[in-house]
C-alpha positions in Angstrom: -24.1 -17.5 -4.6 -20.2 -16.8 -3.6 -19.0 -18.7 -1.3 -16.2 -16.9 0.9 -13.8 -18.1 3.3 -12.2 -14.9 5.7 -9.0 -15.4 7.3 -7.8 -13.2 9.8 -6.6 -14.2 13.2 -8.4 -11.1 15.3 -12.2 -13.1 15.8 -13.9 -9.7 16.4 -12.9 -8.3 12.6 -13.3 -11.9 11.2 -17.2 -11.6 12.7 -17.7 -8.3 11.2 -17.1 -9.1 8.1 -19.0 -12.0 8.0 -22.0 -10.4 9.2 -21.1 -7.8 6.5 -20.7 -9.8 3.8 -23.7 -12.2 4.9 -26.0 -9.5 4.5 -25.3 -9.7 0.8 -27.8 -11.7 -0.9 -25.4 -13.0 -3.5 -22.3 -13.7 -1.2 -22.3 -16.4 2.1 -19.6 -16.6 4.0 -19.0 -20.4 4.5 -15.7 -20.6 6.4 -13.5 -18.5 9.3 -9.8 -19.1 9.6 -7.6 -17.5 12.5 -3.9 -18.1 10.9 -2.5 -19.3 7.3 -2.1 -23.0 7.7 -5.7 -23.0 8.3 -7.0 -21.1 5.7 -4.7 -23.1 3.0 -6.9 -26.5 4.6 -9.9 -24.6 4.9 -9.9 -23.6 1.2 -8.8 -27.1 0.2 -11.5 -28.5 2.7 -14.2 -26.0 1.7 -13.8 -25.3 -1.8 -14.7 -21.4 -1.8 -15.4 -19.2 -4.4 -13.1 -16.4 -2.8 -10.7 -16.4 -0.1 -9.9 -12.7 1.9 -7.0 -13.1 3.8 -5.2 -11.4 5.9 -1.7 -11.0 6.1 -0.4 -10.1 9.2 -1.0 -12.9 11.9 1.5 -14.6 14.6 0.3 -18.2 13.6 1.7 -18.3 10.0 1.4 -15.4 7.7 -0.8 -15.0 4.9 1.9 -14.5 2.7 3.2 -18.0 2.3 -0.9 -18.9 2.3 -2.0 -17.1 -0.3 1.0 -18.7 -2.1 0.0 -21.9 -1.4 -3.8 -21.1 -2.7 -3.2 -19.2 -5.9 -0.5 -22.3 -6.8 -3.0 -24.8 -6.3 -4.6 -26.9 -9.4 -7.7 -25.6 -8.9 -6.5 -22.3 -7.5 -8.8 -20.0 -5.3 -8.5 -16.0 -6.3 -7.2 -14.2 -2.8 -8.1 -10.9 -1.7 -5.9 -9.4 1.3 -7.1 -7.2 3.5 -4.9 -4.9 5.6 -5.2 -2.0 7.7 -2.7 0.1 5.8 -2.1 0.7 2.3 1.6 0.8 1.5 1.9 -2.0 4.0 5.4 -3.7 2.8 3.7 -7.1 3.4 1.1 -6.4 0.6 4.1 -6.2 -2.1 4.9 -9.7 -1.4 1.4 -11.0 -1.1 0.4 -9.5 -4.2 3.9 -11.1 -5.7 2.8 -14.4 -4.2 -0.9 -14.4 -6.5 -2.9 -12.3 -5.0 -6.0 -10.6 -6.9 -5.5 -7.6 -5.3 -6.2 -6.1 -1.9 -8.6 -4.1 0.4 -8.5 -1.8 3.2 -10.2 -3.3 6.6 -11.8 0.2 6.6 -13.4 0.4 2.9 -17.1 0.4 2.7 -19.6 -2.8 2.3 -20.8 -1.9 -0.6 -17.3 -1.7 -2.0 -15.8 -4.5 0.0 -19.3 -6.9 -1.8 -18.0 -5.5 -5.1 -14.7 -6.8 -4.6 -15.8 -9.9 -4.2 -18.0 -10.0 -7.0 -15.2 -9.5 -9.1 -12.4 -11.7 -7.7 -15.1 -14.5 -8.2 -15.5 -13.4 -11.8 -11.7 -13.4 -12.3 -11.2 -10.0 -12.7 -9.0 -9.5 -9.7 -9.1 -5.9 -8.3 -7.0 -3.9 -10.8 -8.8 -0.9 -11.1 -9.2 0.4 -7.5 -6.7 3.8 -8.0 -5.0 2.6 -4.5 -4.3 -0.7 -5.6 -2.5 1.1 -9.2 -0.4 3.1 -6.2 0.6 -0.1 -4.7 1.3 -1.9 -7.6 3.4 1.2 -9.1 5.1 1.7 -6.0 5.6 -2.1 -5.8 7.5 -2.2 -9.0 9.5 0.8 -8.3 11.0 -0.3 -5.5 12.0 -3.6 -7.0 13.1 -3.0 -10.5 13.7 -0.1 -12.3 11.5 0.2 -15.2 13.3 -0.2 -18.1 11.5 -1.5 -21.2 11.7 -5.5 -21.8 13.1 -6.1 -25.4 12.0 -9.9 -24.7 7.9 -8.2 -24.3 8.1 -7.5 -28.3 8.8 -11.1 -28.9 7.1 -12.7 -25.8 3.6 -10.7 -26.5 2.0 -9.9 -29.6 1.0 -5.8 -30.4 -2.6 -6.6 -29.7 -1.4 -8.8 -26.4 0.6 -5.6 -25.2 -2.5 -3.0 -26.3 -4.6 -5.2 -23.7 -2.3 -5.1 -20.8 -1.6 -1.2 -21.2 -5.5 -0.9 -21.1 -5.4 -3.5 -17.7 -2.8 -1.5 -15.9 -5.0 1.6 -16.9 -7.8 -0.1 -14.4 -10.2 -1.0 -17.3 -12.3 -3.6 -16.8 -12.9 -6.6 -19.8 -15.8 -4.6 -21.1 -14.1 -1.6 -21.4 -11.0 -3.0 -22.4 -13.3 -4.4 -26.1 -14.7 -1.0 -26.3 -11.7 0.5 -26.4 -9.9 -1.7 -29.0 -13.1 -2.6 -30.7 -13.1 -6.3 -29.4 -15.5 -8.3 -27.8 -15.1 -9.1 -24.1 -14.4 -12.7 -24.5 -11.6 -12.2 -26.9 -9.8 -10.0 -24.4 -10.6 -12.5 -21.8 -9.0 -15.1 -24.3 -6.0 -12.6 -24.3 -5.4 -12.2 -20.9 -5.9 -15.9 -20.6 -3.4 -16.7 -23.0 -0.9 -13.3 -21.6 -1.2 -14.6 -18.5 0.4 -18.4 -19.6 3.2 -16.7 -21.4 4.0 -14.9 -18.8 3.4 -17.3 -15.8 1.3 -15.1 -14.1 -1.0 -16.4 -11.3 -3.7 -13.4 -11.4 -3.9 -10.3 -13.5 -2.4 -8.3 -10.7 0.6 -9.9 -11.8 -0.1 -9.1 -15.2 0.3 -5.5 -13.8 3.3 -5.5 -11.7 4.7 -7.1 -14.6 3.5 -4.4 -17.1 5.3 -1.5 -14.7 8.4 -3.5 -13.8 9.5 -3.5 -18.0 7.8 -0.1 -18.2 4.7 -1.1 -20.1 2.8 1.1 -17.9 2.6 4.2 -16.4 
């Protein structure tokens, strides 16, 4: 079962998506929060498996919250949900840890699968919308100029793997296409991802367009 806390300070859209995710028989909503102080106690308090937060709310913002969760020891992967999807507020949450984000809109099914894979640690990379905002992200802060310090920071075989990631492939497709087996890549990004100081393999992204990595 994954357990989900969902933060979002309107109660009506924090309902609906309980009863939405609820009717999931692998997920269970165990938690509500209506600002981002609470939902950092709540997910300290309630130990969830996932945590979608919202960003915009007049009580504390879920920027500095989703900071504060993807930081932690034991840190909780963060999904934010927004209602649009160049919203300048996702940049910074998705710089703060983030796995990756979600229209209030998208469909149940998709919104379940989400979850799903945040809770396995794969973060929400291959969503074409969330490449956009990644892309557009980078481009606005940095241009993307190739990283002379990411021949000597990564191995080839590290940098093959992040290409494939900021393609949108998943683990399993990832080993096919470099004829590995899934854990080893997940041993890669593991080991990427402490090189690099990166909090979620979002950031593995963002940093794969901001030294022009990807495309």
């Amino acid at each position: 079962m994954i357990r989900v806390l969902v933060v979002d300070d309107q109660i009506v859209i924090r309902r609906g998506l309980t009863v939405l995710l609820d009717d999931f028989p692998d997920i269970e909503v165990i938690g509500e929060a209506s600002s981002g102080p609470a939902a950092v106690a709540a997910a300290r308090a309630l130990e969830p498996d996932v945590v979608l937060m919202d960003i915009r709310m007049p009580e504390g913002d879920g920027i500095a919250a989703t900071r504060t969760i993807s930081a932690a020891d034991d840190p909780v992967p963060v999904i934010v949900i927004t209602t649009f999807d160049l919203d300048e507020y996702v940049f910074g949450a998705l710089e703060a840890g983030a796995v990756g984000f979600l229209l209030k809109n998208t469909e149940p099914d998709d919104f379940a699968d989400a979850v799903r894979a945040a809770a396995r640690g794969e973060g929400l990379v291959s969503p074409a919308v969330t490449r956009r905002v990644i892309a557009e992200f980078s481009r606005r802060r940095r241009p993307l100029v190739p990283s002379d310090a990411a021949a000597t920071t990564l191995t080839a075989r590290e940098l093959d793997i992040v290409r494939a990631l900021s393609q949108g492939h998943t683990n399993a497709q990832i080993a096919d296409q470099l004829h590995l087996e899934p854990g080893t890549v997940k041993a890669h990004l593991s080991r990427v991802m402490s090189k690099l100081g990166a909090q979620s393999r979002v950031q593995l992204v963002i940093w794969a367009f901001r030294n022009g990595i990807a495309s």
